[in-house]
C-alpha positions as CSV (number, residue, x, y, z in Angstrom):
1,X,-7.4,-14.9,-3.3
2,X,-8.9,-18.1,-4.1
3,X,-10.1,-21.4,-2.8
4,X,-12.7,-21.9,0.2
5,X,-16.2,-23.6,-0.7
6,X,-17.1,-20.8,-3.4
7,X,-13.8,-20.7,-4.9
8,X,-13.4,-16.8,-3.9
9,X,-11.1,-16.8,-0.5
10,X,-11.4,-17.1,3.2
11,X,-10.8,-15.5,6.0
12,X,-8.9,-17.9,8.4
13,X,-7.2,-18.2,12.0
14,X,-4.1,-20.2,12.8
15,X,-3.6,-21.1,16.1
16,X,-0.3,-20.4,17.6
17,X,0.1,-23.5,19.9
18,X,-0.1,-26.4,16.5
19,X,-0.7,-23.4,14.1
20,X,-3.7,-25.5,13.5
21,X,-6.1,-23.5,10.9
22,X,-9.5,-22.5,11.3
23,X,-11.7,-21.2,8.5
24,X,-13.7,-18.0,9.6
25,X,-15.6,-17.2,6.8
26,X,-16.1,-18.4,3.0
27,X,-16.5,-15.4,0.5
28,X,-18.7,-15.3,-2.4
29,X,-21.6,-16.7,-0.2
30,X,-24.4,-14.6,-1.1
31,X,-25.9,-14.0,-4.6
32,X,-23.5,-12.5,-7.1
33,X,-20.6,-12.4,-4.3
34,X,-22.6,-9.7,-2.8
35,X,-20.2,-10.0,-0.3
36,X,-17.1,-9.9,-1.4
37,X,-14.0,-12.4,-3.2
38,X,-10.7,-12.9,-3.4
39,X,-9.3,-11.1,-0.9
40,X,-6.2,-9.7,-0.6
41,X,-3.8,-7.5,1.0
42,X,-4.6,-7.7,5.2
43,X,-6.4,-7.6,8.2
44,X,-6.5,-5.1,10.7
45,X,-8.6,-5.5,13.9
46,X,-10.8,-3.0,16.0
47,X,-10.8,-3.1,19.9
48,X,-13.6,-5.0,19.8
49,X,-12.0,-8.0,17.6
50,X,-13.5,-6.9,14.7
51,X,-11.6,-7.8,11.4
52,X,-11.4,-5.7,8.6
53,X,-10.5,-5.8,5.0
54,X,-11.0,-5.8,1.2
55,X,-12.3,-8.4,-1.4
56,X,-13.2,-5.7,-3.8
57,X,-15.6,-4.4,-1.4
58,X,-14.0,-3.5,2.5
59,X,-15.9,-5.6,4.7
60,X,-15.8,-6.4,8.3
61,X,-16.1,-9.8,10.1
62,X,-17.7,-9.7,13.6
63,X,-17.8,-12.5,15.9
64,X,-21.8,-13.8,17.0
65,X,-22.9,-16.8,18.6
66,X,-23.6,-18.7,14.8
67,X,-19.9,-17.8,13.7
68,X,-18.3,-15.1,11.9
69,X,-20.3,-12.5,9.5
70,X,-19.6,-10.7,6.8
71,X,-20.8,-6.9,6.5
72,X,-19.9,-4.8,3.5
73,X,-18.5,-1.4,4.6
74,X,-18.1,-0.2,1.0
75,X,-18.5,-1.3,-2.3
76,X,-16.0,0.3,-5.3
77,X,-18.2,1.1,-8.2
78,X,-15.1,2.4,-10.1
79,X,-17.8,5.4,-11.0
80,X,-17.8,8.9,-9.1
81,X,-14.0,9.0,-8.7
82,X,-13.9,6.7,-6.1
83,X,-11.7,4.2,-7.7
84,X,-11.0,0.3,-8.7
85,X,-9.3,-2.6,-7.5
86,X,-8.9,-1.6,-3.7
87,X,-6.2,-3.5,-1.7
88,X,-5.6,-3.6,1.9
89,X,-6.3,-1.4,4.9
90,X,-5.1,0.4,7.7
91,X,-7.3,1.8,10.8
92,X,-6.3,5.0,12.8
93,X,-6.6,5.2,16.8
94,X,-10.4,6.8,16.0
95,X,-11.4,4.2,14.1
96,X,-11.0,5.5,10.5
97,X,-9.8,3.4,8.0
98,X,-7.4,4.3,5.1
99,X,-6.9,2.5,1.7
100,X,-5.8,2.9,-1.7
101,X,-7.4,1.7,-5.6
102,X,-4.7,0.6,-7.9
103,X,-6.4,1.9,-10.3
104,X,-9.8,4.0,-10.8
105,X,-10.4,7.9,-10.1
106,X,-10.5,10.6,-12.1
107,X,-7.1,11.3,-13.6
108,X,-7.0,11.6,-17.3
109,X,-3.2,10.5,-17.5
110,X,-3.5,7.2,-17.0
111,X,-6.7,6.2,-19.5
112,X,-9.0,4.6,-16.8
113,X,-7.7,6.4,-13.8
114,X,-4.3,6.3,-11.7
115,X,-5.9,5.1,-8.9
116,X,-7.0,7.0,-5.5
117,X,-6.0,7.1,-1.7
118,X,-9.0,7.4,0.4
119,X,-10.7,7.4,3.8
120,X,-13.7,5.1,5.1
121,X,-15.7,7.0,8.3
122,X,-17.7,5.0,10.8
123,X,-21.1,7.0,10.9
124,X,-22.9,6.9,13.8
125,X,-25.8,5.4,11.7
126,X,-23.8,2.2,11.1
127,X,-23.2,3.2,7.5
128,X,-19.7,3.9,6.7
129,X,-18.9,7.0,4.8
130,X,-15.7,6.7,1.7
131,X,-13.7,10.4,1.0
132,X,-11.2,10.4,-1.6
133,X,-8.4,12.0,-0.3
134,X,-6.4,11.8,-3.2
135,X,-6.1,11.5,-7.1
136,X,-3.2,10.1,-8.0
137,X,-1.8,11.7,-11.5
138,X,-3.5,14.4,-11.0
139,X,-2.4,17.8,-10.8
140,X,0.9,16.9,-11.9
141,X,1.6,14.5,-9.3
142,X,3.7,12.9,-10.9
143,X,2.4,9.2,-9.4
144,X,0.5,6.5,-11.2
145,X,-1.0,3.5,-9.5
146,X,-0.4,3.5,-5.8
147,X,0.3,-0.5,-4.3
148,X,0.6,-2.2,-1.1
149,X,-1.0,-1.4,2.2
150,X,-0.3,2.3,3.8
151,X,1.3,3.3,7.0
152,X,0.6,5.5,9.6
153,X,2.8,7.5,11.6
154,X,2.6,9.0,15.0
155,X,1.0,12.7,13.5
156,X,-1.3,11.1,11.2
157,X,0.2,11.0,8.0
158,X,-0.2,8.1,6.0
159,X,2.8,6.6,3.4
160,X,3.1,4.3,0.2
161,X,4.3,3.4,-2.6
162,X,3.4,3.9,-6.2
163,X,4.5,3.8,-9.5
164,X,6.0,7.3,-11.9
165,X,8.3,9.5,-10.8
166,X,11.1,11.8,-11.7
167,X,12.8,8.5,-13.4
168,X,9.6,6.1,-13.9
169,X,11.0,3.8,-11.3
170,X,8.5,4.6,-8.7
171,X,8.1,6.9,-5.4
172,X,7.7,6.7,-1.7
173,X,5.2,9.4,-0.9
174,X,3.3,11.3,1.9
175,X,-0.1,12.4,2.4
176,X,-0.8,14.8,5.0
177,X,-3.7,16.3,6.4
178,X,-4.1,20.4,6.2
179,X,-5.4,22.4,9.1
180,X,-8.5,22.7,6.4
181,X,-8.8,19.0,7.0
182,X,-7.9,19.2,3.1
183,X,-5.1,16.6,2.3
184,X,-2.1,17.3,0.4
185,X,0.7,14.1,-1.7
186,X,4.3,14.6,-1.3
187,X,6.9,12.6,-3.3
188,X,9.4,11.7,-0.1
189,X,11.7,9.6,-2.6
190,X,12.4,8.8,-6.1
191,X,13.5,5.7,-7.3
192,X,16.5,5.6,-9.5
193,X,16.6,2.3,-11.0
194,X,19.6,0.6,-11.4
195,X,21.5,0.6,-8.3
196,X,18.8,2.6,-6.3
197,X,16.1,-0.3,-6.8
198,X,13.3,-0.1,-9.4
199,X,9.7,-0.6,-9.4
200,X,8.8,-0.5,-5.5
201,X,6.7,-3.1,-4.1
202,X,4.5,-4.9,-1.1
203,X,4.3,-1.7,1.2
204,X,6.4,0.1,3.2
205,X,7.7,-0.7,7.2
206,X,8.4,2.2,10.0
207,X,10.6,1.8,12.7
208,X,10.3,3.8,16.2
209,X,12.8,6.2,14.8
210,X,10.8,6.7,11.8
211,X,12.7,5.1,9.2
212,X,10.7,3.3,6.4
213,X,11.9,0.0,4.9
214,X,10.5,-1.8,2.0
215,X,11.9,-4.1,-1.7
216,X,11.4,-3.2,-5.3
217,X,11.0,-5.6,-7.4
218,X,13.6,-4.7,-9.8
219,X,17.2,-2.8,-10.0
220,X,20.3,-3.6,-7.4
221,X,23.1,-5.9,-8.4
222,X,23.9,-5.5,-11.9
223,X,24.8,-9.0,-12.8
224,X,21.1,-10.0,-11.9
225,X,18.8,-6.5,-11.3
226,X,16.3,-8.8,-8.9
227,X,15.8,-6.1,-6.5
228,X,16.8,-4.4,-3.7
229,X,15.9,-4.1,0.3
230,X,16.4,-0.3,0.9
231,X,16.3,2.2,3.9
232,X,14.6,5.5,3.9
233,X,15.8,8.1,6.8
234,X,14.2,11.3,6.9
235,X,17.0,14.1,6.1
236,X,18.1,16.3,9.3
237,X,17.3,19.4,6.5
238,X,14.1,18.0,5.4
239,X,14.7,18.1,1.7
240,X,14.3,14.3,0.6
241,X,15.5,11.2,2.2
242,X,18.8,9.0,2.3
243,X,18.2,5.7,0.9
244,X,21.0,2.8,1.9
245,X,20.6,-0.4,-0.8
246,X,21.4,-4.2,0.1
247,X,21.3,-5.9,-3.1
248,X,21.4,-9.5,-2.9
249,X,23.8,-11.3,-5.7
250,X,22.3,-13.7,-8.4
251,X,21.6,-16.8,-7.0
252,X,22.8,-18.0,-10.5
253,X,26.5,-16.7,-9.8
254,X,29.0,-18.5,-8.2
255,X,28.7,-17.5,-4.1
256,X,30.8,-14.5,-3.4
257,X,33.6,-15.0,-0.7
258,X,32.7,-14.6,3.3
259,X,31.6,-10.8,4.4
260,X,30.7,-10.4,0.8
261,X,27.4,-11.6,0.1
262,X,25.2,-8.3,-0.4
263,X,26.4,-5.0,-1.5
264,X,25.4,-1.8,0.7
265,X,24.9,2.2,-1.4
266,X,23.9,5.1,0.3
267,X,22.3,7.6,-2.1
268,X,21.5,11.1,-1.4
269,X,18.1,11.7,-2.9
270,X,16.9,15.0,-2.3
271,X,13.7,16.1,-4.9
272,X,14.5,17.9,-7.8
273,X,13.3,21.1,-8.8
274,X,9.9,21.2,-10.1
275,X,10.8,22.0,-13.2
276,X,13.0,18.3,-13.4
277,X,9.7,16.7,-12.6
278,X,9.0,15.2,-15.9
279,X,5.1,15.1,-16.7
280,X,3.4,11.9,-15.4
281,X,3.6,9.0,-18.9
């Protein structure tokens, strides 16, 4: 987030042979950081070795014979219901890319906005288009300030994490597209706290079978509540998920004996009924 010759971030390359690091590009080097600082959340590359990301703007850096420049895709104006705070990216087979605000949009439940999940289009101008595809806390959503970087799967939809919920300990959730093109949220799992893991965090993971994996920051062991590392698998019925918990032990408490060192919960954690849904806080 910080650091470089403006004090705002880089972009940088390590190479794998000495993991020797190379700096690709200083932010904050035009007037007013015009072009974005401190970055954060990832990369993702284009076929053509484009890199793409967000420094409160989304920007890509293309290759040219003088080095690496900066072009500003987007820039968050936190007006219009397009949201604040972006962080990280993720880019579809056509090119699209997909990000969320932490905060920003035009929900009302949340004082300046819940945050957004939205879409940036390549034109075939050059310019890049942003669609909101979703206002998180609205229309009872029950969701509040999305985090980490989404995921795609193999049809399109896109998951994540945010914060709310049935027990204001967070969701995993769903967006899918519509045959309208419209885009509709699903909660896929509520957090529990406690021994189902609190406050999720850093993104989510899918596996071929597509099984999601990701931490929260909080809940798990009860001597310690640091966290969990849990397991989502899609139900064979459909209704909800089944979440598995390792919970590491205090690294305060004395060590546990061999075979012992994490604890392992299944919990069945289908949705309730709507009418459970508590309104978001």
């Amino acid at each position: 987030m910080g650091g470089g010759d403006h004090y705002s971030g880089t972009a940088f390359k390590l190479t794998h042979d000495s993991w020797t690091e190379r700096i690709l590009y200083n932010f904050c080097s035009k007037p007013e950081c015009g072009d974005g600082g401190s970055p954060q959340g990832n990369l993702v590359s284009d076929k053509r070795g484009g890199l793409y990301g967000i420094g409160g703007v989304a920007f890509e850096l293309s290759r040219g014979p003088d080095g690496w420049k900066d072009t500003v895709l987007h820039d968050f104006t936190c007006g219009d219901g397009n949201g604040c705070e972006p962080y990280g990216l993720v880019m579809d087979p056509s090119g699209n890319l997909y990000g969320i605000t932490t905060s920003g949009g035009t929900s009302k439940e949340c004082g300046g906005g819940c945050g957004t999940a939205y879409e940036l289009q390549p034109m075939a101008d050059g310019r890049w288009k942003q669609r909101v595809l979703h206002q998180f806390g609205a229309n009872n959503d029950n969701m509040a300030f999305p985090g980490g970087v989404l995921i795609l799967d193999n049809t399109g939809g896109l998951y994540g994490i945010a914060a709310g919920g049935t027990y204001r300990s967070g969701v995993v959730y769903r967006l899918s597209r519509g045959a309208g093109g419209e885009w509709k949220a699903a909660i896929q799992h509520n957090f529990t706290g406690g021994a189902g893991g609190d406050n999720p965090s850093g993104g989510l993971v899918m596996d071929k079978s597509g099984n999601l994996y990701g931490v929260t920051v909080y809940g798990g062991d009860s001597n310690c509540a640091c966290g969990v590392v849990y397991k989502l698998s899609p139900s064979a019925n459909g209704n909800g998920n089944t979440q598995r918990c390792t919970n590491s032990p205090a690294t305060t408490e004395p060590s546990p004996p061999p075979n012992s060192s994490s604890t392992t919960r299944e919990i069945s954690t289908a949705p309730p009924p709507p009418a459970a849904r508590a309104a978001p806080a």
